[in-house]
N, C-alpha and C positions, 0 to 999 in steps of 0.2 A: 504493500500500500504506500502511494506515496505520504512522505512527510509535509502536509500543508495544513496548515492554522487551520483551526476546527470549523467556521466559520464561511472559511471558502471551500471547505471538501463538502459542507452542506449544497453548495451549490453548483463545485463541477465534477462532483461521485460521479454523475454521468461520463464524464470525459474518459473516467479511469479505464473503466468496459469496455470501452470502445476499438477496434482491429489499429485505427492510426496510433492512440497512446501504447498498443501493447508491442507496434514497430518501430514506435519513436523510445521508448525506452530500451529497449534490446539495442539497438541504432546510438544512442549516447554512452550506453554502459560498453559499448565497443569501443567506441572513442576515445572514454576517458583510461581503457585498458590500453589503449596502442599509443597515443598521443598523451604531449603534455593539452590538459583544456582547463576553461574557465567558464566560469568562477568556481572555486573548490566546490566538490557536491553539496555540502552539506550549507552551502548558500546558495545554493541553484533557485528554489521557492523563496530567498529571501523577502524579495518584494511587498509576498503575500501576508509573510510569517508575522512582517512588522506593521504591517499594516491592515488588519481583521475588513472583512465584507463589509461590514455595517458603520465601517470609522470613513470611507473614504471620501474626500469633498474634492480632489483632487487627482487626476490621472497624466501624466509627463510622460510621454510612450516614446520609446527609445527603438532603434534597431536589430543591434546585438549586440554583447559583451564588449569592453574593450579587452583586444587579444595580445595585449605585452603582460610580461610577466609582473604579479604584486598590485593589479588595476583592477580588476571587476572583482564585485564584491555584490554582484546579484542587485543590484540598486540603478535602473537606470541615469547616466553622467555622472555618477559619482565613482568615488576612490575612495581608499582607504586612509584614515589618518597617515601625514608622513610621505604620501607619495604627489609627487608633482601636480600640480593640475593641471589635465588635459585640454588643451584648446577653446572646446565647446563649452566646457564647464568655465574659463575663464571668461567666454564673451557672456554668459547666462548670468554670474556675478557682475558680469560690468555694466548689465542692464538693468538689474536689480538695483543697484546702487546709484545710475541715472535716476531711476524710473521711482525709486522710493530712498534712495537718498544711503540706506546704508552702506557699513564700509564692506568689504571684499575680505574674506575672510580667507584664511592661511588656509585653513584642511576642507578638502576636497569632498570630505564624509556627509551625504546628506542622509544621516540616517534621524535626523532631528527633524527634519522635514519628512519622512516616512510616518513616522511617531504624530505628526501634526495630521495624518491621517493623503496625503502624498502619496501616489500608487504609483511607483518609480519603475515603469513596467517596459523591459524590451519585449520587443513580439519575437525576437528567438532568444532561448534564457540561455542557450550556450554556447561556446563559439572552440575550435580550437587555436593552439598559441601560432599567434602570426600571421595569423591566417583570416583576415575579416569574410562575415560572413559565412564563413566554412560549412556551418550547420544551418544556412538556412533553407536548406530543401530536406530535413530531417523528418518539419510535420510538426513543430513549434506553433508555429503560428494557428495552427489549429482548435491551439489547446489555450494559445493567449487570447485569440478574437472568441471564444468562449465566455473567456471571462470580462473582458469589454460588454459582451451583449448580455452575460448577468447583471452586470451593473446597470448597462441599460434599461434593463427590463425591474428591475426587480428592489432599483433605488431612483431616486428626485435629485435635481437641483444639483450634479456634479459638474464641475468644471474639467473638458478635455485639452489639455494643452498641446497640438498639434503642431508640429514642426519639422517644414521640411517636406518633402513630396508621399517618401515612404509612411507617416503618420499619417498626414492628412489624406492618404486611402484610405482609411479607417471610418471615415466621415459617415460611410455607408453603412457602418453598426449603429450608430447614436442615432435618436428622436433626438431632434432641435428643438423641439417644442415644450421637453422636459427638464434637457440640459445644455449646459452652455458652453459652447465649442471658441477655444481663441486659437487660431492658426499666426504662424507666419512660416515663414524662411527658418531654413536650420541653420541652428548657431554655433556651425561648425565656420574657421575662417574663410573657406571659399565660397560659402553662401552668405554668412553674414556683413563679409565684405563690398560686399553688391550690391547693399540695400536690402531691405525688409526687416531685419533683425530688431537693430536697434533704434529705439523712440520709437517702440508700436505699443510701450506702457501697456504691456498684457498683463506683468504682476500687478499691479494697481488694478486693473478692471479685472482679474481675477478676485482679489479681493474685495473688490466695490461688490459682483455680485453675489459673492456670498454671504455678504454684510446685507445684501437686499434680500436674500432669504433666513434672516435670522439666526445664520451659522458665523462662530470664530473665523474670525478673519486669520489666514498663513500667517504664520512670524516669520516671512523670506529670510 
């Protein structure tokens, strides 16, 4: 049985059954046998672990893993205390700190922002080292746009942060009419650098509408 916070295995037990989860786990447990991969197993589900079904107000949907060694850590854009900040994670803080003024914090770790109820979700949880993308014809995403369309269905009033081409396909899980989708450009340096990134003040209107549904506003 996989190991997933009680709370979401109420929700995707169906998934577990199913012929794709039972080829996509024989398919990573091969992986993580022949290859170095990421993120160590037992933070593969982190995303979920830290973050229960019923906490989320918040979804930041990621790609896949970062694949250098000492970097994923199951959280989508973040790192581990201690380890450099990646690119993307730098331009994320740099708008956060236009956009609401705070300063740019040294560690990389957003597991404070998971806790603040943050679904820090890549749509493939694993990758191998070096290698982007490696696993994503595993049958991941199968199992993440699951849990997308639980949330969908089965909660109100989430904020989808969408970023970048690869998320914002996603578009196609969400009712817009129950929750609130902010796109832009990924804020990785070759997108961000072109325009859309930054001063699109999405943490701010993230905040503003949750504050309009009566929910704790992020502590970015």
């Amino acid at each position: 049985m996989v190991d997933i916070e009680a709370s979401w295995k109420q929700y995707l037990e169906a998934e577990f059954s199913k012929p794709y989860f039972a080829k996509l786990t024989e398919s990573v447990r091969q992986e993580y046998g022949q290859y170095q991969c990421f993120p160590p197993g037992k933070l593969i589900f982190n995303a979920f672990n830290l973050c229960p079904f019923d906490k989320v107000k918040v979804v930041i949907l990621g790609q896949d893993p970062y694949h250098e060694v000492g970097q994923a850590m199951g959280l989508s854009f973040s790192v581990p205390q201690g380890v450099m900040l990646p690119p993307s994670l730098q331009n994320i803080y740099k708008e956060i700190n236009k956009d609401l003024g705070k300063p740019i914090p040294a560690s990389g770790d957003l597991t404070r922002w998971a806790k603040q109820g943050i679904l820090l979700l890549n749509a493939t949880l694993t990758v191998r080292a070096h290698a982007a993308n490696s696993h994503q014809m595993l049958g991941w995403a199968n199992f993440t746009d699951a849990a997308i369309m639980a949330l969908n269905a089965h909660r109100e009033h989430i904020v989808f942060m969408l970023w970048g081409g690869f998320a914002r396909s996603k578009k196609r899980l969400i009712d817009t009419n129950r929750h609130c989708i902010i796109e832009s450009v990924h804020p990785s340096p070759l997108s961000a650098n072109r325009g859309g990134w930054f001063d699109q003040h999405q943490f701010s209107r993230c905040n503003a509408y949750l504050k309009a549904q009566g929910l704790d506003e992020i502590d970015w």
